[in-house]
C-alpha positions as CSV (number, residue, x, y, z in Angstrom):
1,X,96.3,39.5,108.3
2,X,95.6,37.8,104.7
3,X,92.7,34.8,104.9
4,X,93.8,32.6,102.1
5,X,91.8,29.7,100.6
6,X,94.9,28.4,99.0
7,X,97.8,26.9,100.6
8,X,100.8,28.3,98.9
9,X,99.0,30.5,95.9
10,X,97.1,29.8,93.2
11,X,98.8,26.5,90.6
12,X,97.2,27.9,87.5
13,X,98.9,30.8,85.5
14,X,95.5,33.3,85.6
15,X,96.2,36.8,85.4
16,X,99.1,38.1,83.2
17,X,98.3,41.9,81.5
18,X,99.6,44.4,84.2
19,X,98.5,48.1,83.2
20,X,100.0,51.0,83.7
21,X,98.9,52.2,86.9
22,X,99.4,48.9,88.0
23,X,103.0,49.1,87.5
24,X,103.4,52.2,89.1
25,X,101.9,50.9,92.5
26,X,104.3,47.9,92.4
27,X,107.1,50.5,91.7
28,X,106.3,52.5,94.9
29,X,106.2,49.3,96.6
30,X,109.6,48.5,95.6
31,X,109.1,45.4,93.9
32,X,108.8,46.5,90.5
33,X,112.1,45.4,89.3
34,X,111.4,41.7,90.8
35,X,108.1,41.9,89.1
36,X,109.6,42.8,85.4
37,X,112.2,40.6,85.9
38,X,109.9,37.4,86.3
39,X,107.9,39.0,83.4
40,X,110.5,38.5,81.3
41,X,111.5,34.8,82.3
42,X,108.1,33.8,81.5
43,X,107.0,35.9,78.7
44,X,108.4,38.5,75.6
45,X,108.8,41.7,77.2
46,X,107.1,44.2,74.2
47,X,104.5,41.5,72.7
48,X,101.3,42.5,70.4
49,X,97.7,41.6,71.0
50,X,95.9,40.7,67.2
51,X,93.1,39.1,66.0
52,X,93.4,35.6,63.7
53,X,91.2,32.8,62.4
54,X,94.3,30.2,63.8
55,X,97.7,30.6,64.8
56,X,98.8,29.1,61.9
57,X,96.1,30.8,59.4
58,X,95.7,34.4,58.5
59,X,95.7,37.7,60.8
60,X,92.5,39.6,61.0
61,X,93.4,43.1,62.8
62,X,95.8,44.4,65.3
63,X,94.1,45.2,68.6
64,X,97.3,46.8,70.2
65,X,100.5,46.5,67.9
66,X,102.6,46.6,70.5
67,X,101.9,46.5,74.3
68,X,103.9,50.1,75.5
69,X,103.4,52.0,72.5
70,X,102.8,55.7,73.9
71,X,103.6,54.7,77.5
72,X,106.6,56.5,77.8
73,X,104.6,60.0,77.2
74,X,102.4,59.2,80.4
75,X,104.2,57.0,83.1
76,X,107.8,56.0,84.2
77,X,106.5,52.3,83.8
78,X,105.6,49.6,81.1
79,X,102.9,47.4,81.0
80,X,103.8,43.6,81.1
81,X,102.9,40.0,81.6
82,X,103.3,38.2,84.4
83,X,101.4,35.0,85.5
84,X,99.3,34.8,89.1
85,X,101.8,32.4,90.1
86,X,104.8,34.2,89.1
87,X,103.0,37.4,90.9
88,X,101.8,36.3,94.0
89,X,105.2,35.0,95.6
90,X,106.2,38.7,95.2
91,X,103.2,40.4,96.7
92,X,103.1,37.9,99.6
93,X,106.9,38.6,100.5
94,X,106.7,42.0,100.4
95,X,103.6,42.1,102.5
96,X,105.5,39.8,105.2
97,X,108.6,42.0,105.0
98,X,106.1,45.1,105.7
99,X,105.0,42.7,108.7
100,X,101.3,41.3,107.2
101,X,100.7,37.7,108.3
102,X,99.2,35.0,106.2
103,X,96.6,32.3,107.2
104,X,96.8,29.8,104.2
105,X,94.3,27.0,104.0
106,X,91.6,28.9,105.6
107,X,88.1,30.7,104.6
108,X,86.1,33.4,106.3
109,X,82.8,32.2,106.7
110,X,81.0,34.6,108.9
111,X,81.4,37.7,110.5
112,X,79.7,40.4,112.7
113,X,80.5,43.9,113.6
114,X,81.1,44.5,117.5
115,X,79.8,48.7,117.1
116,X,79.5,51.7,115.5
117,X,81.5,52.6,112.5
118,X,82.9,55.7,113.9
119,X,83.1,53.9,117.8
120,X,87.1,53.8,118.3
121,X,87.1,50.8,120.2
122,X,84.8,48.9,117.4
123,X,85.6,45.7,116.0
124,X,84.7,43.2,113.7
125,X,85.1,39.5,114.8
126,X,85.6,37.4,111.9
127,X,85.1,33.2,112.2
128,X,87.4,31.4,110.1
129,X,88.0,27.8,109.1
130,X,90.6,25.4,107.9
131,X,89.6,24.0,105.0
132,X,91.4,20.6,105.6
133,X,90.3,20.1,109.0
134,X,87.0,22.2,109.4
135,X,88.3,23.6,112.6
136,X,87.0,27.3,113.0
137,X,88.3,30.2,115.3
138,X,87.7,33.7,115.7
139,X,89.7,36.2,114.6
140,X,89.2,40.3,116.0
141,X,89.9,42.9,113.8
142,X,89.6,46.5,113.2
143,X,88.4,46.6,109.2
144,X,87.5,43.9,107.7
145,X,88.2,44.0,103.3
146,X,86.6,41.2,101.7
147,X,88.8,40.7,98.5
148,X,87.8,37.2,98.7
149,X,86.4,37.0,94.2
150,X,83.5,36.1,92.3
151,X,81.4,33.8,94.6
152,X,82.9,36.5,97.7
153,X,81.2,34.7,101.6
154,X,82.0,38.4,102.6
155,X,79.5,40.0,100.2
156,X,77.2,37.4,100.7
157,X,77.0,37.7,103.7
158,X,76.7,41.5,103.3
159,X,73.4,40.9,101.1
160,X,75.4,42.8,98.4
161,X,73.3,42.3,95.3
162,X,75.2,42.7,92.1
163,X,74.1,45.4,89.3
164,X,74.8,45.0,85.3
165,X,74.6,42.5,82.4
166,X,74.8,39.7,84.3
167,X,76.1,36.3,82.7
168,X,76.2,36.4,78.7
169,X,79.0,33.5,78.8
170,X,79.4,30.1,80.4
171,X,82.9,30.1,78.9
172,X,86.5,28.1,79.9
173,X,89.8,28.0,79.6
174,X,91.8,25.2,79.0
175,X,95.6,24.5,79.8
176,X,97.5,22.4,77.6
177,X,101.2,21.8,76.8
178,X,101.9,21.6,72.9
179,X,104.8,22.2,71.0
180,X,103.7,25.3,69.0
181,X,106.9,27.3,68.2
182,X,107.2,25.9,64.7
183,X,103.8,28.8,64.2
184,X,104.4,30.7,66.9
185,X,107.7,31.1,67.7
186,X,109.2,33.8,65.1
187,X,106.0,35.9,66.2
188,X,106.3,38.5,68.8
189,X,102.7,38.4,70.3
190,X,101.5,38.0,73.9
191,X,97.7,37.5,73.5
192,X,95.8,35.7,70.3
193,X,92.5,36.1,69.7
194,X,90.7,33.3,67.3
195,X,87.8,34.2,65.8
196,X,86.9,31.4,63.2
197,X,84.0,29.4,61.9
198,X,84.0,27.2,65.0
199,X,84.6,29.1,68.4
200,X,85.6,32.3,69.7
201,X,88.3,33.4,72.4
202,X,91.7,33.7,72.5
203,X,95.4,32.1,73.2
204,X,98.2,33.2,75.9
205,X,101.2,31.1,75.4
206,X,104.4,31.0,77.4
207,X,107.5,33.0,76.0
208,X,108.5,29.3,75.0
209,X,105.6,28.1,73.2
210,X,105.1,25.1,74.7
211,X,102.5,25.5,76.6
212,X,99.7,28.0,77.8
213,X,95.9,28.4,77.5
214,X,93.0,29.0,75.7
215,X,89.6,30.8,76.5
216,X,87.2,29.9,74.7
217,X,83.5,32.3,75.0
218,X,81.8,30.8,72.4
219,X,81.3,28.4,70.4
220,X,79.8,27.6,66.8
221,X,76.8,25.7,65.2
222,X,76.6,23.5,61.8
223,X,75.3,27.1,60.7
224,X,77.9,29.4,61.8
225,X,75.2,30.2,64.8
226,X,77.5,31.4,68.0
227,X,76.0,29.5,71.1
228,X,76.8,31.1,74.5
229,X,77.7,27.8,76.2
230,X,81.1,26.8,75.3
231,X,81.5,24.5,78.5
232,X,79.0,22.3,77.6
233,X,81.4,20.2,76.4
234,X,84.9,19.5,78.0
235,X,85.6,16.0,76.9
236,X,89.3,15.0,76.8
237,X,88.8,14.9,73.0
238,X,86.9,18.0,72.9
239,X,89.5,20.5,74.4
240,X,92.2,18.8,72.6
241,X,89.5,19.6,69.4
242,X,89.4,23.2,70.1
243,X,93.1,23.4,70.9
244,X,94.0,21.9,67.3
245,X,90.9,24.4,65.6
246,X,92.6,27.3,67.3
247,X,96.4,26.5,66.6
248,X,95.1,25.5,62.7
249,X,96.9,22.5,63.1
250,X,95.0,19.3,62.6
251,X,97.7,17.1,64.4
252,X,99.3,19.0,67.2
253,X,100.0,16.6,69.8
254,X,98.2,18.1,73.2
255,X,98.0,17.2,76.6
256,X,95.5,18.8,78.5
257,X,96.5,19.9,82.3
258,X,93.3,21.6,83.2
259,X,90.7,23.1,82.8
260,X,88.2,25.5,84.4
261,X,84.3,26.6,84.0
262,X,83.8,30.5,84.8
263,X,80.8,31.9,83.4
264,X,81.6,35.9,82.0
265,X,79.6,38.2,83.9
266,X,79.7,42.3,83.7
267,X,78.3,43.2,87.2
268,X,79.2,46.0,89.6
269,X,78.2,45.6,93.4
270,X,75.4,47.9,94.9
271,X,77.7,48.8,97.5
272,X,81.3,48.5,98.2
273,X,81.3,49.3,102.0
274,X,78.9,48.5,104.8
275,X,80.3,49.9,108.4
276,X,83.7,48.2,109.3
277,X,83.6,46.1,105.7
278,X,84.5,46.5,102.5
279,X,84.6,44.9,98.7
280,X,87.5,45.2,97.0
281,X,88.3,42.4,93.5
282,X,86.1,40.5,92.2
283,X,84.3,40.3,95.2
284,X,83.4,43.9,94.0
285,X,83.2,43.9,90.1
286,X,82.9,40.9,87.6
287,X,84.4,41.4,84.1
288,X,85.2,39.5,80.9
289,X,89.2,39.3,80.7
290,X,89.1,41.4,77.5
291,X,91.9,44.1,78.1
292,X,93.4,42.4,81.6
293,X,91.1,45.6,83.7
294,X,89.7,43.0,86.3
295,X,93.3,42.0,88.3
296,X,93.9,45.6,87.8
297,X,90.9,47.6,88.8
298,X,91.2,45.0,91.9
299,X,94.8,46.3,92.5
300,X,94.0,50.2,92.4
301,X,90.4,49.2,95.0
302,X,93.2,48.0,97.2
303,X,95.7,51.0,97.4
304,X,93.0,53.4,97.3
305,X,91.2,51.2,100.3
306,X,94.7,51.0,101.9
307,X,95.5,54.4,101.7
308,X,92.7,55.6,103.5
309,X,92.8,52.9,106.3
310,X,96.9,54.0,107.1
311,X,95.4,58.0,107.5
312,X,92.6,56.1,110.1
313,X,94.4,53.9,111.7
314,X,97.1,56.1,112.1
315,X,95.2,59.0,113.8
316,X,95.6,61.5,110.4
317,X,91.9,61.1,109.7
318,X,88.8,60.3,111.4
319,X,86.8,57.1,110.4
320,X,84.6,58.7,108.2
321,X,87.5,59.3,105.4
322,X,86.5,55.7,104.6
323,X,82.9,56.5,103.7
324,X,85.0,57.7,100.4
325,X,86.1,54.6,99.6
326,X,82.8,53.5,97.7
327,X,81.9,57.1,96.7
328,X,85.7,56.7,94.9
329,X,86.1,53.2,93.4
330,X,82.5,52.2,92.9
331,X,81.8,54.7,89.5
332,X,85.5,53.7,88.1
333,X,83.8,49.6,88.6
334,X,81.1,50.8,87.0
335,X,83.2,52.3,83.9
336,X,85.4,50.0,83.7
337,X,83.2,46.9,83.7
338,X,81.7,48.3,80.7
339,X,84.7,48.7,79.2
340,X,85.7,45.2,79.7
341,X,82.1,44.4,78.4
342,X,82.2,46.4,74.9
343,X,85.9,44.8,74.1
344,X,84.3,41.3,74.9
345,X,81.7,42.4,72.1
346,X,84.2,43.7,69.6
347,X,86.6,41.3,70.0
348,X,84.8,37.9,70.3
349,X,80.8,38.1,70.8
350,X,79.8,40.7,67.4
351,X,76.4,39.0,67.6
352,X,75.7,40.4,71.0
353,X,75.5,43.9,69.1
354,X,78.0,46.4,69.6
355,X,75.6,49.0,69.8
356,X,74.2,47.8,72.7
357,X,77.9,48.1,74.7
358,X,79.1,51.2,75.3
359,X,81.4,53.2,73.0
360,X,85.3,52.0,73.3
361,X,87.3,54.3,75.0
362,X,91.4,54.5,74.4
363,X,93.5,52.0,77.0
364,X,95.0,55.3,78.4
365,X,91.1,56.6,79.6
366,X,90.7,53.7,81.7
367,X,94.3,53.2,82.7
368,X,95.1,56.1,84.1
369,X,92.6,58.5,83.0
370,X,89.7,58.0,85.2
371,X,88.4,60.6,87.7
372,X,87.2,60.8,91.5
373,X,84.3,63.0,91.4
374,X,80.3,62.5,90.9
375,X,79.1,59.6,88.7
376,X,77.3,60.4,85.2
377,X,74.1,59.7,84.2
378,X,74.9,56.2,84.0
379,X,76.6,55.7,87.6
380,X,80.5,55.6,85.7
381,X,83.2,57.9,86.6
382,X,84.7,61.1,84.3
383,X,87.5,59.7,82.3
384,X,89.5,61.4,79.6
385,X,92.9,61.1,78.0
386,X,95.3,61.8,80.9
387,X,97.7,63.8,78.7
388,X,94.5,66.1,78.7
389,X,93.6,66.2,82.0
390,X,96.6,68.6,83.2
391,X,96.3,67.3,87.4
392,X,92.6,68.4,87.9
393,X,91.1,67.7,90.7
394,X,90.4,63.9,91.3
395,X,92.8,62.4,88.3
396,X,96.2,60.7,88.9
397,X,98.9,62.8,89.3
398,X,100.4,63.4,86.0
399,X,104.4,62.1,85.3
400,X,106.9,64.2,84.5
401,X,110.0,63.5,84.7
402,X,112.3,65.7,87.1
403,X,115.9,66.7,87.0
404,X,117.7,67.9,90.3
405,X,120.9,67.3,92.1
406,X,120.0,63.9,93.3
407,X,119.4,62.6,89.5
408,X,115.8,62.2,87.4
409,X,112.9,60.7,89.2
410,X,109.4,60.8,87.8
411,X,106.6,62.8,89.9
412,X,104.7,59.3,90.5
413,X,108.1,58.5,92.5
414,X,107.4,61.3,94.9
415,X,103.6,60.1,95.9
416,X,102.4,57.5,97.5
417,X,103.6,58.1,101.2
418,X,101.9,60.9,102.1
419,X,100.4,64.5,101.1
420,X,102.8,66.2,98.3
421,X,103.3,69.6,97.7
422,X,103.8,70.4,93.8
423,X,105.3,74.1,93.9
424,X,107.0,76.1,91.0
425,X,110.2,78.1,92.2
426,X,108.0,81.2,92.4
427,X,105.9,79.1,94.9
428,X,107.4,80.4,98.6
429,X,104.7,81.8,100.1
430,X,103.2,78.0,99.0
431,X,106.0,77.1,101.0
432,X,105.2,78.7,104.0
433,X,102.1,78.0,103.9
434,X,103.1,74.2,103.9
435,X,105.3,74.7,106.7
436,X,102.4,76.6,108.8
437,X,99.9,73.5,108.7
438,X,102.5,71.0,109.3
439,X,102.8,72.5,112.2
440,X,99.4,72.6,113.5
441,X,98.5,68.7,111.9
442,X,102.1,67.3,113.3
443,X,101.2,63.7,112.7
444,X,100.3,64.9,109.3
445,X,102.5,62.8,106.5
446,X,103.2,66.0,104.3
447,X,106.0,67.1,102.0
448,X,107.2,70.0,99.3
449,X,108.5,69.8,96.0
450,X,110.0,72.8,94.3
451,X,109.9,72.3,90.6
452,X,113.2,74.1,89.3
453,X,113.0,76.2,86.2
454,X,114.9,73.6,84.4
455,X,111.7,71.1,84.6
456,X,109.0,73.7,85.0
457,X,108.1,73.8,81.0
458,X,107.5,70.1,81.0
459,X,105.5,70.4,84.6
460,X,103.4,73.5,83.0
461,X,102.1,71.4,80.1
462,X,101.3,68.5,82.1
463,X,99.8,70.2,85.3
464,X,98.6,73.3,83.8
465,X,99.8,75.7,86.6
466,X,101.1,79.1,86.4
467,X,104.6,79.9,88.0
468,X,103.1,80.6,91.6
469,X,100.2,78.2,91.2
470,X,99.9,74.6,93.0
471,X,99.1,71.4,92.7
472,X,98.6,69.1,96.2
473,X,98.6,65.2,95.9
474,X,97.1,63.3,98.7
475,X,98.9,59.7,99.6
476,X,97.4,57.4,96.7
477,X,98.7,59.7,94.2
478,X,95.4,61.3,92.9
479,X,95.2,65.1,93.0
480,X,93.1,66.5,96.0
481,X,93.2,70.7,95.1
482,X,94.7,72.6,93.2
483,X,95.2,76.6,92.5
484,X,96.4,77.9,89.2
485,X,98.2,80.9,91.1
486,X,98.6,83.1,94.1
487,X,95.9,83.0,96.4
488,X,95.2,85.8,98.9
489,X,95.4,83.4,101.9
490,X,97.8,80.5,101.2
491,X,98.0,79.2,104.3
492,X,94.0,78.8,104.8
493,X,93.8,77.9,101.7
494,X,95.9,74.8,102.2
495,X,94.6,74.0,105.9
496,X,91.2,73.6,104.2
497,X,92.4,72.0,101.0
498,X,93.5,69.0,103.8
499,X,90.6,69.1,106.2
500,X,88.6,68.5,102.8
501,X,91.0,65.9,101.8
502,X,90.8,64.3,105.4
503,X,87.0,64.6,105.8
């Protein structure tokens, strides 16, 4: 069951940069080609993100020159744009066709947990209310996920104090429709930043430039000074003011549709989990929108959260699989809210001091190319260049496209609904192995994939395993063990690759 506020989705077009990995998880889900197809009614399917003092003035650098340049190399997906309310009709059917209800109109606004984590008749009772009517009912559940954003009851509740920056922005974007092809409509670009003597922030306009938004983060003094509190103003003629600065053109004719205060926060929870509940969203991590991460990071909490709950709840694994939850997606928070924090800098707050943000990493690191394993120093996760990471233990399965009788389909195609055996042809006694423990673990969701000669040059440079080595996936995709060759003992060392993987 989905508690949601709303009544029939969010009105405002939030949201709109879908990564990689994002993509991918909408692709096992089956809805990616709904998903691209609304992307492209709404917005240029290959678009640029740049830098300029006004839409209409001069360009000032090219952030990313085009949005899937060097994709191809690493996934079987593209990133895109798609608004929260073009999104969210998608997600909800999908969920109701996999049999998911949806309160709308309601709030969670207490819950308590009926015992022990591992107890298997626990609970948690959660009280709801409609937010029309005030009228409030309980609800039992076995987990409760509180995805429920910045100002989350559930964490609240919780006592879940938030770690990082804190605020550095009381910023807000403003909708408008305005006729703005005449500067904009030649120009194949999906996000503008506007960095000029008067504010700072940036433009997303729709694929027919008449209307969009704008962010702004900060504004300017008499002196150039930037002041951290753009919203101290939102007169009518104020945001119609900063519309015309930002286009460069003195007499656009704007109408202003809304507009709304958010203050821009880098924060990671404490914890992610307590018992029966988790974080997952915003509710979990706060991040400028600089690079799109924070709909995405809140995407991949989800699956990995989800994954683990289907091995619970369906008798695969016992409750304490989902003490890895926070262990897992708390470092990548960490990372990538600091990530989202040094583009803010770079891109539209230089006086904060760039050398006070972390170094920049490449959009493939914290795409796809973060790692499950011990935190650093500084509580983040490992992260490198997937390309370079060759399926080591913890990373995202690598794609490679493969070639059999039944056509091409990329590895990514063959995860995500249960444990996956990645063998070479040399592989049988891998095999056998495979076929031993399914035996013993029959609820077990488990399957093998013999990599044919024809595709095993491509599969050796991306997973780095000899001919009668293996690499074993685990449901969400990520690698879970590995074994460059042979091993003496295949078959125990597979049982106790997945005991470690269930445990």
């Amino acid at each position: 069951m989905c508690v949601e506020r709303l009544r029939g989705g969010s009105l405002l077009p939030r949201a709109a940069h879908f990564h990689l990995r994002t993509l991918e998880l909408f692709r096992l889900a089956g809805v990616e080609a709904e998903v691209i197809e609304q992307s492209a009614r709404e917005f240029l399917p290959e678009g640029a993100i740049i830098a300029m003092d006004s839409l209409a003035g001069a360009k000032l650098a090219d952030i990313i020159a085009s949005l899937n340049d060097g994709v191809d190399a690493v996934s079987p997906c593209r990133r895109l744009f798609i608004s929260q309310p073009g999104l969210e009709p998608i997600l909800r059917r999908r969920a109701q066709t996999a049999g998911a209800s949806v309160l709308d109109g309601h709030d969670v606004v207490a819950f308590d947990e009926l015992g022990s984590p591992n107890d298997p008749n626990g609970s948690v009772r959660v009280v709801v209310r409609d937010v029309d009517t005030g009228a409030e009912r309980s609800v039992r559940a076995r987990y409760l996920v509180g995805a429920d954003g910045a100002h989350s009851t559930v964490r609240d509740v919780l006592g879940v104090e938030m770690d990082g920056r804190g605020t550095f922005s009381k910023s807000m974007t403003i909708y408008f429709v305005a006729d703005l092809w005449p500067v904009m409509g030649d120009k194949p670009l999906s996000v503008i930043y506007i960095n000029n003597a008067r504010f700072g922030g940036f433009f997303r306009l729709a694929k027919d430039c008449q209307s969009g938004f704008l962010v702004v983060n900060t504004v300017r003094d008499a002196n150039g000074n930037a002041l951290d509190d753009a919203a101290v103003d939102t007169s009518p003629e104020r945001l119609v003011e900063l519309v015309r600065l930002g286009a460069g053109v003195p007499d656009l004719d704007v109408t202003i549709t809304g507009i709304a205060r958010w203050r821009a926060t880098s924060d990671n929870a404490a914890r992610y989990q307590r018992g029966r509940v988790f974080l997952a969203g915003d509710a979990a991590h706060l991040m400028p929108p600089n690079g799109g991460f924070g709909g995405n990071t809140g995407i991949h909490d989800a699956h990995n959260l989800a994954s683990k709950l289907a091995l619970v709840l369906n008798g695969v694994a016992p409750p304490r699989l989902l003490d890895r939850y926070e262990a897992e997606r708390r470092p990548v928070g960490r990372f990538t809210v600091e990530q989202a924090y040094t583009r803010y800098v770079l891109r539209t707050a230089p006086h904060l001091g760039a050398d006070t943000a972390q170094p920049l990493e490449p959009d493939f690191h914290v795409e796809i190319g973060y790692v499950y394993g011990p935190p650093d120093a500084t509580g983040s996760c490992a992260h490198d260049d997937p390309r370079a990471l060759q399926g080591c233990v913890g990373a995202r399965a690598p794609h490679v496209w493969l070639t059999g009788d039944a056509g091409r389909s990329s590895t990514i195609d063959l995860t995500g609904q249960s444990f996956v055996l990645f063998t070479r042809a040399e592989g049988g006694r891998w095999r056998d192995a495979a076929t031993h423990v399914a035996r013993t673990r029959p609820n077990l969701p488990f399957q093998t994939v013999t990599v044919t000669t024809a595709n095993g040059d491509a599969f050796a440079e991306m997973y780095g395993v000899d001919n009668d080595g293996m690499v074993l996936v685990r449901p969400d995709g990520f690698v879970t063990a590995r074994s460059d060759t042979m091993t003496s003992d295949p078959s125990d060392t597979l049982a106790s690759a997945i005991i470690d993987a269930l445990e």
